[in-house]
C-alpha positions in Angstrom: 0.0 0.0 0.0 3.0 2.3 1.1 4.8 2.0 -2.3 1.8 2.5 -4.0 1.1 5.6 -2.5 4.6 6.3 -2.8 4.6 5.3 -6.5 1.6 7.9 -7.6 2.9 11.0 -5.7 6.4 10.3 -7.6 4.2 10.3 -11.0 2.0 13.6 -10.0 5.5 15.4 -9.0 7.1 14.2 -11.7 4.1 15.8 -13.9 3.6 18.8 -12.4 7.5 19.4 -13.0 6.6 18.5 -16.6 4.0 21.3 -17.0 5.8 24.3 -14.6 8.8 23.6 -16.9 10.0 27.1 -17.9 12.8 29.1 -18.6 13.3 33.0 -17.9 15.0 35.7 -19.4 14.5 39.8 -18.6 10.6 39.9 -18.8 10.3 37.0 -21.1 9.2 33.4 -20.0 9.2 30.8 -21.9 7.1 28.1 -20.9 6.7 24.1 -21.0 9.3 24.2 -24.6 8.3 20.7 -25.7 8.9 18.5 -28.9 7.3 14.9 -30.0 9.7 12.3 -30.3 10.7 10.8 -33.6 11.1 8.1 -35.4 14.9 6.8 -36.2 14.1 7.8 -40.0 12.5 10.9 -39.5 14.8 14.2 -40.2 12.1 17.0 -39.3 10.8 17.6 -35.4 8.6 21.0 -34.0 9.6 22.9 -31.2 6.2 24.4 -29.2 5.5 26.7 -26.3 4.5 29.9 -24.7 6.1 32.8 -24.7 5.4 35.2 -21.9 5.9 39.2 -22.6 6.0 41.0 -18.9 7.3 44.6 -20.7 5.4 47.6 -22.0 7.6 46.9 -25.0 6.5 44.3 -27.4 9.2 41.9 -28.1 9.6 39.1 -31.2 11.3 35.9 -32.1 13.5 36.3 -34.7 15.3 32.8 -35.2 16.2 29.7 -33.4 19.3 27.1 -33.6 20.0 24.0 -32.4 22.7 21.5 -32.2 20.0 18.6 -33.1 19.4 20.0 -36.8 21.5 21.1 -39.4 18.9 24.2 -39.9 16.0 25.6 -37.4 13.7 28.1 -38.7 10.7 29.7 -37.3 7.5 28.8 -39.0 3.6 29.2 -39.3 0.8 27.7 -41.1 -1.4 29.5 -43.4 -4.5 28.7 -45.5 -4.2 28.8 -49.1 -7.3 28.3 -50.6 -8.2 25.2 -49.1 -5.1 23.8 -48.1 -2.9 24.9 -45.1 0.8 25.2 -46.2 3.5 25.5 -43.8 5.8 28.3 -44.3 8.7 30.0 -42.7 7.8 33.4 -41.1 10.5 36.4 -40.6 9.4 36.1 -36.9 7.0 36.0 -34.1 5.4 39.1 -32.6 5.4 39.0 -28.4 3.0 41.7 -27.7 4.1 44.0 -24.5 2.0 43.0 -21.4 1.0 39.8 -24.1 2.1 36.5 -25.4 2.5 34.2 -28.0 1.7 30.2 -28.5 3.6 28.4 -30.3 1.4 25.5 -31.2 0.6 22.6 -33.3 -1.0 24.2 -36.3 0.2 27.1 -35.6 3.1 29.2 -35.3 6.5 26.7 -34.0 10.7 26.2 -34.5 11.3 23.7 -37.6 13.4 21.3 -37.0 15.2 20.4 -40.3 17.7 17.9 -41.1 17.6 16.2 -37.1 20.9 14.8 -36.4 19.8 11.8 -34.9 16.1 10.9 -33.3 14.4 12.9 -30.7 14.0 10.0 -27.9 10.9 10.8 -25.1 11.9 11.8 -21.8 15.1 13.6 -23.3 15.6 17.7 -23.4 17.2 19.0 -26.8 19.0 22.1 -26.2 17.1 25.4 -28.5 18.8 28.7 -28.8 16.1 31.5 -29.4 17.0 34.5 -30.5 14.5 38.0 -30.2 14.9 41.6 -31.4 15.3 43.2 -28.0 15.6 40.1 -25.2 18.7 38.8 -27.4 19.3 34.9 -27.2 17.3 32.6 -24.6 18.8 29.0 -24.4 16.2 26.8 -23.5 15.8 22.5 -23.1 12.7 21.9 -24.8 11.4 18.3 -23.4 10.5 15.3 -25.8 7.0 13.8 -25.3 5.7 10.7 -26.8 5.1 11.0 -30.2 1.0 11.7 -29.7 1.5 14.8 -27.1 -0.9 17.1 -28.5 0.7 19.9 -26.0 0.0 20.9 -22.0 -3.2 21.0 -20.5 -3.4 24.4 -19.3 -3.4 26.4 -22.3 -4.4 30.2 -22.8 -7.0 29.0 -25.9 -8.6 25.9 -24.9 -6.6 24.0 -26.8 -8.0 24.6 -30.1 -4.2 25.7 -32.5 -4.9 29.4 -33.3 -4.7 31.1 -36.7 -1.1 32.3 -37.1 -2.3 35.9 -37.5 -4.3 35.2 -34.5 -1.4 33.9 -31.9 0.1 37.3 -31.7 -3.8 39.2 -30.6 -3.7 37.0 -27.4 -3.3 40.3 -25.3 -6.5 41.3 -25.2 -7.7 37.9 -23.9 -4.5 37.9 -21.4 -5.6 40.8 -20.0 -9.5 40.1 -19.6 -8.5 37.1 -17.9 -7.2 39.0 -15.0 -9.1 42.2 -14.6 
């Protein structure tokens, strides 16, 4: 009975570390950075998250790196005409007092030409780089292959429209008045 008490409060810590996972810099926080695993085959992976803008100045991602990919861009998805096409984007607006989600079907960092395969329960290491914070070096954590992304998200969950993410502001600031 003991160890399996023991057992399940090891489990809820452990995922509660999981989804307060974050990483700070100036008035920026980046939050839960998380990738899928891949296969041994695959050579592209996404990079998701949360970024978190605590200035009256508006911030944006500007590029990413990594040493798991020979090339890491930022990207977003876009209808065109009926089809949603996947491009890369010259950056990500962080709107002061605001934030941005980087989400599947969304806005996220491409990872192109993987060096070898993301394996779940690993962190990869993600350099990301903004117009006025400078670089953020971040471990972004490898789920299982199916993670659709954390449970406490700022838009129920539902990937918003890349010209969308960056509006989330207003909502933010609702949520709290």
């Amino acid at each position: 009975m003991i160890r399996t008490i023991f057992a399940a409060v090891t489990v809820l810590l452990t995922l509660a570390a999981a989804q307060a996972h974050e990483e700070r810099r100036g008035d920026l926080v980046i939050s839960h950075p998380w990738t899928r695993a891949t296969a041994s085959t695959q050579k592209v992976g996404a990079v998701f998250m949360e970024i978190v803008n605590h200035s009256n100045d508006a911030d944006r991602l500007v590029s990413a790196s990594s040493p798991e990919a020979d090339t890491v861009e930022v990207h977003g998805h876009f209808k065109d005409g009926d089809v949603m096409r996947m491009r890369r984007v010259d950056g990500v607006e962080v709107p002061a007092d605001g934030s941005a989600v980087l989400a599947p079907g969304g806005y996220h960092v491409m990872l192109i030409g993987l060096k070898g395969p993301l394996l779940e329960e690993t962190t990869i290491d993600v350099t990301l780089e903004f117009e006025h914070a400078g670089k953020v070096e971040i471990e972004a954590i490898v789920e299982s292959a199916g993670y659709k992304g954390p449970a406490r998200t700022m838009n129920s969950g539902m990937p918003m429209k890349p010209e969308d993410q960056h509006t989330h502001t207003e909502m933010h600031k609702g949520m709290h008045k």
